[in-house]
C-alpha positions in Angstrom: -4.3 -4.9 -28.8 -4.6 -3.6 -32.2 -2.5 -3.5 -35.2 -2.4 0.6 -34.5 -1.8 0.5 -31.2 1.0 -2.0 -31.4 2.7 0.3 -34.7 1.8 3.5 -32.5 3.7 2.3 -29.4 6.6 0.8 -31.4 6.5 4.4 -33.4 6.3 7.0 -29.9 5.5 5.1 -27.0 4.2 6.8 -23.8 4.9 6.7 -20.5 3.8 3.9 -18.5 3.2 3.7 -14.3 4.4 1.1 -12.0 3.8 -0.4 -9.3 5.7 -0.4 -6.2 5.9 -3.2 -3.2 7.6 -1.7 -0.9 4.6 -1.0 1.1 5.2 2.5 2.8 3.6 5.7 3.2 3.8 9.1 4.3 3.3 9.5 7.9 0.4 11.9 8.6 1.4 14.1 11.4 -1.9 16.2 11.8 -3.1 14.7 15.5 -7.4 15.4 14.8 -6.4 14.1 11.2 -5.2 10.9 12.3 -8.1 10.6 15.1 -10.9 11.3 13.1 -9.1 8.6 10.4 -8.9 6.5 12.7 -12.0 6.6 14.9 -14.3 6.5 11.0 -12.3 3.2 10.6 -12.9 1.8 14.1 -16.9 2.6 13.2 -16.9 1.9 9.8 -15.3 -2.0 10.0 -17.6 -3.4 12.2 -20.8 -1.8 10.1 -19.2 -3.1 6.9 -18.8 -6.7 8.9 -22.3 -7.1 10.1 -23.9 -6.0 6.9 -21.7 -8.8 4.6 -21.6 -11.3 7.3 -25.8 -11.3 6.9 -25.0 -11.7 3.0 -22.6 -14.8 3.3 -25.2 -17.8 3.2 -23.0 -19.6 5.7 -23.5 -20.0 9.2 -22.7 -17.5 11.5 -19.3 -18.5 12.4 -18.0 -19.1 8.7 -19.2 -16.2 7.6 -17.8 -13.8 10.8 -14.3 -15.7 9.4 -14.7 -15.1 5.3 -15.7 -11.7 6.0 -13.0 -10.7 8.2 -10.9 -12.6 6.6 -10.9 -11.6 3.2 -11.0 -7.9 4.8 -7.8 -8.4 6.3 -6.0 -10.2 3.2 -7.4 -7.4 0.9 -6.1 -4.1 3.3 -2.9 -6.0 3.7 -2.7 -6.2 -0.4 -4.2 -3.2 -1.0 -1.3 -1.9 1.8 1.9 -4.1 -0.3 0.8 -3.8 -3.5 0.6 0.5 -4.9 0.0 0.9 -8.3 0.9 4.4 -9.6 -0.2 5.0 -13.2 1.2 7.8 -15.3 -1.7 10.5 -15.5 -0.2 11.9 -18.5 -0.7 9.4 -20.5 -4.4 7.9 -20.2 -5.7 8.9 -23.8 -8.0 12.1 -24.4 -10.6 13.7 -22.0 -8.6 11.8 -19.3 -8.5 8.6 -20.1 -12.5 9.1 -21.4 -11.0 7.9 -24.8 -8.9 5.3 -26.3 -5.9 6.5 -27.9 -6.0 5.1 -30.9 -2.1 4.6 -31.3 -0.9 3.8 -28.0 -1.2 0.5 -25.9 0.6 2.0 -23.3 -2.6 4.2 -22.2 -4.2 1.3 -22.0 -2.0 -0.1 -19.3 -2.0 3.6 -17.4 -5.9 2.8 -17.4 -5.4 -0.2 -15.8 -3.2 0.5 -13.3 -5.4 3.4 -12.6 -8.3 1.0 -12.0 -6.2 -1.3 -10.1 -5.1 2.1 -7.6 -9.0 2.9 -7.4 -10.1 -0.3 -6.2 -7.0 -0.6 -3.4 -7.8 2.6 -2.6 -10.4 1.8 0.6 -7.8 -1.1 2.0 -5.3 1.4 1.8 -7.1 4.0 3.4 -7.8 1.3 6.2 -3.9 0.4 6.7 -2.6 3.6 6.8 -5.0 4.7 9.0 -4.7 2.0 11.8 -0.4 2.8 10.8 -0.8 6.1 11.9 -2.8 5.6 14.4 0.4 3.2 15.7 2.9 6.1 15.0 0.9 8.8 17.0 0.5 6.6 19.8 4.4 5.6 20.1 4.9 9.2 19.9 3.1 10.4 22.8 4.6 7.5 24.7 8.2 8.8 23.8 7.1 12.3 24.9 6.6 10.9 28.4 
């Protein structure tokens, strides 16, 4: 952090994101939505598996466990752990630039970063979630 940046935030500071724990989201209701989710993650797992496990230089059976074991500590993270950064406030051109004032943008940045590279686990989670919900609900319709 610079002298600037640390004058500039104490002078007008910006907004900064969070991060939230809570680990919910927003039910997708649209049936082929949910099934097509769902069906690309049920396909797209195992491809992703048998391409790292042949990357691990482990045996077989050590590497079948880091590989799907790390995946499933990194969607449950990705799924607790939602950063949200505040979009108005990631420099010029979009957070192309450094505002030369602010720290703050810097952290909007980061959290941004942090959101982009959850962003696949989370896509995993609340697919398989959904998935869950539709299939309770068409068991209550009976």
């Amino acid at each position: 952090m610079s002298f600037l940046e640390l004058w500039g935030d104490s002078v007008d500071p910006g907004n900064v994101g969070g991060v939230d724990f809570s680990g919910e989201h927003e039910v997708c209701k649209c049936q082929p939505l949910v099934w097509v989710r769902f069906l690309f993650v049920v396909v797209g797992l195992p491809v992703f598996w048998a391409y790292a496990v042949r990357q691990v230089p482990l045996p077989l059976w050590q590497a079948v466990v880091v590989v799907v074991g790390g995946t499933l500590v990194y969607v449950a993270l990705a799924y607790l752990v939602n950063p949200q950064a505040d979009l108005e406030n990631l420099g010029p051109c979009a957070g192309m630039i450094d505002h030369p004032w602010r720290f703050s943008d810097n952290l909007n940045r980061w959290l941004l970063s942090v959101q982009c590279l959850f962003g696949p686990g989370r896509f995993v989670a609340e697919s398989i979630f959904d998935f869950c919900w539709l299939l309770r609900q068409e068991d209550d319709d009976e």
